[in-house]
ZASE-721714 format. One record per residue: residue number from 1; x negated, z negated, y of N, C-alpha, C in turn. Coordinates in steps of 0.2 Angstrom, whole numbers, plus 5000, padded with zeros to 4 digits. Example, Ala and Ser with C-alpha at 12.3 -4.5 7.8 and 13.67 -1.06 7.14 Angstrom:
BEGIN
+-----+------+------+------+------+------+------+------+------+------+
:  nr :  n_u :  n_w :  n_v : ca_u : ca_w : ca_v :  c_u :  c_w :  c_v :
+-----+------+------+------+------+------+------+------+------+------+
:   1 : 4934 : 4961 : 4972 : 4938 : 4961 : 4978 : 4934 : 4961 : 4984 :
:   2 : 4936 : 4965 : 4989 : 4932 : 4964 : 4995 : 4936 : 4961 : 5000 :
+-----+------+------+------+------+------+------+------+------+------+
REM end
This chain:
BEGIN
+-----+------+------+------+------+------+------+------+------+------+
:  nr :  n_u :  n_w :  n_v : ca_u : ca_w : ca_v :  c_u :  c_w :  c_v :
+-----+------+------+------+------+------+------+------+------+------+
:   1 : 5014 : 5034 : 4828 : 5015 : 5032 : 4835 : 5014 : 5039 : 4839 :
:   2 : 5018 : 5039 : 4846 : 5018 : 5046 : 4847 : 5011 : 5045 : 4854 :
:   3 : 5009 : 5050 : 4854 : 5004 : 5053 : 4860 : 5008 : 5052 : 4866 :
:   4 : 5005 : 5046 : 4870 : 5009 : 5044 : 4876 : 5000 : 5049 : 4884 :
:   5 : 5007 : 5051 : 4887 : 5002 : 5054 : 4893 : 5002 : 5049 : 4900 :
:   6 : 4996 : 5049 : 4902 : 4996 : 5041 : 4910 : 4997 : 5047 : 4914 :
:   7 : 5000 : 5045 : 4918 : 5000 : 5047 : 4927 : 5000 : 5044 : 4930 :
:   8 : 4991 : 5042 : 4931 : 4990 : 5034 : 4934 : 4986 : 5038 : 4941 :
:   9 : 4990 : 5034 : 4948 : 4986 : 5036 : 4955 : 4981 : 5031 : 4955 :
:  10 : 4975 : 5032 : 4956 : 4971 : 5028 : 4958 : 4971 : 5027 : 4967 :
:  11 : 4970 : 5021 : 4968 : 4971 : 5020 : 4978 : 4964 : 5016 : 4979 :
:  12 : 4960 : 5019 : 4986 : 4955 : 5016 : 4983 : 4954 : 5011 : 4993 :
:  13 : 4956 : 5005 : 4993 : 4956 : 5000 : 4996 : 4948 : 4996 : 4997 :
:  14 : 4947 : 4995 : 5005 : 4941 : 4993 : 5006 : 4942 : 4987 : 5010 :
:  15 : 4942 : 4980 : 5011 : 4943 : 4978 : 5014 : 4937 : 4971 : 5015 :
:  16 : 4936 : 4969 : 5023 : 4932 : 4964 : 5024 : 4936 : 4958 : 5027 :
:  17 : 4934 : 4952 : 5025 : 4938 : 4945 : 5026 : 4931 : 4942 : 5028 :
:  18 : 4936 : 4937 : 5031 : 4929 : 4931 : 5034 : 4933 : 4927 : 5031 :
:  19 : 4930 : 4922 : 5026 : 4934 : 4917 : 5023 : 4934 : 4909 : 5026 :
:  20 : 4929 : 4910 : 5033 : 4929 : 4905 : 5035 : 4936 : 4903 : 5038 :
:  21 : 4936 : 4906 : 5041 : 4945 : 4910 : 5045 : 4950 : 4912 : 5042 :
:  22 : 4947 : 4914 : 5036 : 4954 : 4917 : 5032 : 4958 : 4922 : 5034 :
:  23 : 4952 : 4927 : 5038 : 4959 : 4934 : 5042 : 4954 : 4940 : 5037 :
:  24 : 4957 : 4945 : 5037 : 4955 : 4951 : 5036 : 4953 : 4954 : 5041 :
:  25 : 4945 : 4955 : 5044 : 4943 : 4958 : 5048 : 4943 : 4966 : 5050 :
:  26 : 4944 : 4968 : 5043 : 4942 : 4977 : 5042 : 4945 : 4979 : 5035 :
:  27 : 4949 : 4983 : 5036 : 4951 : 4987 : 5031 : 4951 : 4994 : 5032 :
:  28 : 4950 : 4997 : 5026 : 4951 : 5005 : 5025 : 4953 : 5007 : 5021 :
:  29 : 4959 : 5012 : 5020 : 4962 : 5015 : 5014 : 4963 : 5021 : 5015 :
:  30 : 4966 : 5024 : 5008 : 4965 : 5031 : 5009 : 4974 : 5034 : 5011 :
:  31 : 4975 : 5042 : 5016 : 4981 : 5040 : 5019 : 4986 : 5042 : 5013 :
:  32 : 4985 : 5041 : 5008 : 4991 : 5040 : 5001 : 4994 : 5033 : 5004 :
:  33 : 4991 : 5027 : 5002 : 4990 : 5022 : 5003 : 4996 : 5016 : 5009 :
:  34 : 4993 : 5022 : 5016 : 4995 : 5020 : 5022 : 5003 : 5022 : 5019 :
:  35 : 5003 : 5029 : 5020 : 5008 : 5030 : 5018 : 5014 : 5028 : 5014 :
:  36 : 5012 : 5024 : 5010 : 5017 : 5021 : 5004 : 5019 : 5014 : 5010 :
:  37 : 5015 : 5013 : 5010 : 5014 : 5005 : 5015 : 5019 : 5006 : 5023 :
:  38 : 5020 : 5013 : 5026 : 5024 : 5014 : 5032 : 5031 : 5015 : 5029 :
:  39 : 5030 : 5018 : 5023 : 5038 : 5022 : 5020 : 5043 : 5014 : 5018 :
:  40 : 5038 : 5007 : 5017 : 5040 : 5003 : 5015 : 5043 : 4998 : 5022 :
:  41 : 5039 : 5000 : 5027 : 5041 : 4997 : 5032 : 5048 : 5001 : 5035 :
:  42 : 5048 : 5007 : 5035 : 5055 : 5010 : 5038 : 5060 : 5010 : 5035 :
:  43 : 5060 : 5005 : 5026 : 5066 : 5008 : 5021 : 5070 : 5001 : 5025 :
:  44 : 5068 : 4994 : 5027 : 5075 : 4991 : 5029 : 5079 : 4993 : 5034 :
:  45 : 5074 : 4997 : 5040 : 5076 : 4998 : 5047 : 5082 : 5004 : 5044 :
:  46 : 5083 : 5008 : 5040 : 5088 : 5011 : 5037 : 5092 : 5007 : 5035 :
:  47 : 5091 : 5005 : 5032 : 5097 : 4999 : 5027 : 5103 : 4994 : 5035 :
:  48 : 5099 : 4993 : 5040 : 5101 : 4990 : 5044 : 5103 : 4994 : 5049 :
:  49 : 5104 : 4999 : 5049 : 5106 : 5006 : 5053 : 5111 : 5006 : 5053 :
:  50 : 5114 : 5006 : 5043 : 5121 : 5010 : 5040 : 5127 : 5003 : 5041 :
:  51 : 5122 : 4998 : 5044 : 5129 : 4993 : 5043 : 5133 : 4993 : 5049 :
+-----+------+------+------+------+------+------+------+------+------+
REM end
């Protein structure tokens, strides 16, 4: 079997919920994170640009 190498990001996510409410009160993440999460938001507004 051959020697396989990881390239694993760790993302480290902090988040506080009231479960009475069921909201997410507070989160914090690190801005790798953010940033995956905006690039995600702008890829439809592209797609709906070109039509």
């Amino acid at each position: 079997m051959a020697a396989t190498t990881s390239n694993e990001a760790k993302v480290s996510i902090k988040v506080i919920v009231d479960k009475l409410n069921k909201r997410v009160v507070y989160a914090e993440a690190d801005y790798t994170f953010v940033d995956i999460l905006f690039s995600f938001m702008t890829l439809p507004s592209f797609f709906f640009n070109n039509i």
